[in-house]
N, C-alpha and C positions, 0 to 999 in steps of 0.2 A: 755283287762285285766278283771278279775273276779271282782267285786267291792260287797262288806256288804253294806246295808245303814240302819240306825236306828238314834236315838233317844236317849240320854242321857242327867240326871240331875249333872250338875256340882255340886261337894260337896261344894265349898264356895259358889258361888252364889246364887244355890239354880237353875240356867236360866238352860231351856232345851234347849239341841243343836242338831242340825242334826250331822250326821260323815259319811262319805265314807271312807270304809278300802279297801286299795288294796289286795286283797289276793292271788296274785304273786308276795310279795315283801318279797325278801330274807332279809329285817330286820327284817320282824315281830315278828320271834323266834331267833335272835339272841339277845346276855345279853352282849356279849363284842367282840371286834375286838382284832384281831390279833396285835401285833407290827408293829411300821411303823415308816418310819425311815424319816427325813428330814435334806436337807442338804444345809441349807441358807447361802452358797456361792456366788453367785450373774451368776452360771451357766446357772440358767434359768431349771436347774432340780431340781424336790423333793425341790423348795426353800420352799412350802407351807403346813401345815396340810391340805389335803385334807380329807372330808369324802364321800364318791360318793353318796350317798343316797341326800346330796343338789343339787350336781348336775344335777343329774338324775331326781332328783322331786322337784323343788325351791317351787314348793306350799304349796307342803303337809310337807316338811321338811325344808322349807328355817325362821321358826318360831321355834326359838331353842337358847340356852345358853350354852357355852360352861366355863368348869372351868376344869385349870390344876395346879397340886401341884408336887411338887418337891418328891425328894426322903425323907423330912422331912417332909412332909403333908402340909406343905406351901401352901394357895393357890397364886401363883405367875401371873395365867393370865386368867381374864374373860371377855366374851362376849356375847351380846345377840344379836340375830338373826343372829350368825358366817356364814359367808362367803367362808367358804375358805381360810383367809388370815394369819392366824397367822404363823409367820415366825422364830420363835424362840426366840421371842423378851417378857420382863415382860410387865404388865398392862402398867406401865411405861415407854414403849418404848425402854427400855434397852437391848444387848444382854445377853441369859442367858446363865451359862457353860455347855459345852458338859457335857451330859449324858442322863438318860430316867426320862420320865414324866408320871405322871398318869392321863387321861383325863377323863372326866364325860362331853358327852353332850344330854339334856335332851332337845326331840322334844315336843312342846310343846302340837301343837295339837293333835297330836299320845299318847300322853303318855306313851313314851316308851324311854327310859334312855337306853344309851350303854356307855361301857366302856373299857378303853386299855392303853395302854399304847404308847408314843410317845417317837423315841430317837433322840437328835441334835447333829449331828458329822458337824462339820464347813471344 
């Protein structure tokens, strides 16, 4: 794979950091994903949000938070360093009603925010 390497001044710190940017990685220019649907059942399909970009790269992307709000801007469910596991369930552990969500998860080291929307049909 193509790799950038440089050098950056963190704006709160102030500390310079090294970075490796992959530059064949179909996130780099996207701003938000597609619709994706999950259907936590207990089928063993689509029970999870997945984003591929953790799984593909748990290094580079597996340092991230994720927040999701309802159709009233609620935030209903956060996490940091997400996994893959959020199953349609609130911060709470609660299930929440079928419908669509709007997700924001922000990789940390990348600096790069994507955004979409999630829908739970049980």
């Amino acid at each position: 794979h193509p790799y950038k390497e440089g050098k950056i001044v963190d704006e709160e710190t102030g500390c310079l950091t090294n970075y490796l940017i992959n530059l064949d990685c179909q996130l780099c220019n996207t701003k938000s994903l597609q619709s994706t649907i999950i259907t936590p059942n207990g089928d063993q399909y689509n029970e999870t949000f997945s984003i591929p970009q953790i799984i593909e790269n748990p290094i580079v992307y597996g340092q991230n938070e994720l927040w999701i709000y309802n159709s009233h801007g609620s935030l209903v469910y956060n996490q940091k360093n997400y996994q893959n596991t959020w199953n349609g369930t609130s911060s709470n552990g609660e299930n929440l009603p079928l419908g669509t969500y709007l997700f924001i998860i922000k990789f940390i080291g990348e600096r790069i925010s994507i955004n979409g929307k999630v829908t739970i049909v049980r």
